[in-house]
C-alpha positions in Angstrom: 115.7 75.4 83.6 114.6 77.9 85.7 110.7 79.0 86.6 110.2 82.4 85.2 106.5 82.5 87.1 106.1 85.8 89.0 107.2 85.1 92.7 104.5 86.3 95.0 105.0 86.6 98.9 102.8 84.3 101.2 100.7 87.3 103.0 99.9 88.3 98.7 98.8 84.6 98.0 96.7 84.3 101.3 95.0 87.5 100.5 94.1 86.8 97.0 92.7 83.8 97.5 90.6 85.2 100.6 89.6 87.4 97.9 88.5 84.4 95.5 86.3 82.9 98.4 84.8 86.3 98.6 84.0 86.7 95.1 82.2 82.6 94.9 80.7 83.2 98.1 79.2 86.7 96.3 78.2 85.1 92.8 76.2 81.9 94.7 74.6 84.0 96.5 73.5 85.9 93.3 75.2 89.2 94.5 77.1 89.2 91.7 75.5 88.6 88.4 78.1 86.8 85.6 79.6 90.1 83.9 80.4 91.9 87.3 82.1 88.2 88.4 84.2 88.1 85.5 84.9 91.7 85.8 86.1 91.2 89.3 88.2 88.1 88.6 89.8 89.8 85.3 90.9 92.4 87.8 93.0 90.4 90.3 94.5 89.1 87.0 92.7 86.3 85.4 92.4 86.2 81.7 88.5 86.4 80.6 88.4 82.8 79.6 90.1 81.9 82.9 87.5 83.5 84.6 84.7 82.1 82.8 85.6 78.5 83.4 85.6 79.5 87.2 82.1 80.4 87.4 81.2 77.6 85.9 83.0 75.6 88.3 81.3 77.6 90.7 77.8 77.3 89.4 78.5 73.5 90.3 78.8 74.2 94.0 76.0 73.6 96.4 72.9 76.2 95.8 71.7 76.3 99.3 72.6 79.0 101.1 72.6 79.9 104.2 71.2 83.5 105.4 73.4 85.9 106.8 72.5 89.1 108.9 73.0 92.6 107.1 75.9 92.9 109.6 77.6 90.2 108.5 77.3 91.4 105.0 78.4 94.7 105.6 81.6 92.9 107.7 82.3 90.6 104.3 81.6 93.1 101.6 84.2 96.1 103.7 86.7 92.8 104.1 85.9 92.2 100.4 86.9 96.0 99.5 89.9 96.0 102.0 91.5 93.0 100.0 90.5 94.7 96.9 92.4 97.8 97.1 95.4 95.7 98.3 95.5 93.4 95.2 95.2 96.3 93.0 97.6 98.2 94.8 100.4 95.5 95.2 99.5 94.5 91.3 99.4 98.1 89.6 102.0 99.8 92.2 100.7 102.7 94.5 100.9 105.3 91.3 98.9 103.4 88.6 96.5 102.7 91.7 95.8 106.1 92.2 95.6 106.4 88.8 92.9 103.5 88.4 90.4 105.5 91.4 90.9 108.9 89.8 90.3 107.5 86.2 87.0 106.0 88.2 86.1 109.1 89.6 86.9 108.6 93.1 89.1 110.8 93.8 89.1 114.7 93.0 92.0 116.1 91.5 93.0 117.5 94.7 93.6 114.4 96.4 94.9 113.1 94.0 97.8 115.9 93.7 98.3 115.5 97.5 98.5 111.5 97.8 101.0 111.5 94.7 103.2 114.5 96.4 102.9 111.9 100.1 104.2 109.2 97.4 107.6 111.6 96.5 106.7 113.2 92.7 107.6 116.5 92.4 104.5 119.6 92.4 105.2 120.1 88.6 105.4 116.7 87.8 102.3 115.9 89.8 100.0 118.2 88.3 101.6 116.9 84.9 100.9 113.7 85.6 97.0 114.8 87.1 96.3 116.8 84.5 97.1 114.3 81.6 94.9 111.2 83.6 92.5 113.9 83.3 92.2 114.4 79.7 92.4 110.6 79.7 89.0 109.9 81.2 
């Protein structure tokens, strides 16, 4: 029988699980408090139970840590957001992305007309489409 798993490319799996190392380095550093980790793995696609076993693996893992310099932290947490956006965009699709940082308040309805036109949709369709994530939020 054939595995009806979702096939993910090699540069995806590499990223993700950068992206995992991330998070664990984050939460045993106590950057991340428990809701916000689960939060974060739920959103690269973990279920919530999933994601709680995990930090309790990780609560397991060696508590010292070592200092780092706020440069280094700046370097991990933009690398951090980098890999973000490009889980979320390869997961939800380039629409339902824009769709996730307008819904967040990221983006004004402005930009977001313009980057869905750059993505193809038609002007009417757009503001259709804008208008109805905005009675949404």
């Amino acid at each position: 029988m054939s595995d009806k798993g979702k096939i993910i490319s090699q540069n995806y799996y590499e990223k993700e699980s950068l992206l995992l190392k991330l998070y664990q380095e984050a939460f045993i550093r106590k950057e991340m408090n428990v809701n916000e980790a689960i939060n974060a793995l739920r959103m690269i696609g973990y279920s919530e139970i999933i994601a709680a076993n995990k930090l309790k693996e990780w609560e397991e893992y060696n508590k010292n840590v070592i200092q780092e310099t706020g440069k280094n932290k700046k370097q991990r947490q933009k690398i951090q957001a980098s890999l973000e956006k490009y889980v979320l965009q390869t997961r939800l699709g380039k629409k339902y992305y824009i769709r996730f940082i307008f819904k967040r308040n990221e983006l004004s309805k402005d930009d977001t007309f313009k980057k869905l036109v750059k993505l193809g949709f038609s002007e009417e369709s757009t503001w259709n489409m804008v208008n109805e994530w905005e009675t949404e939020k």
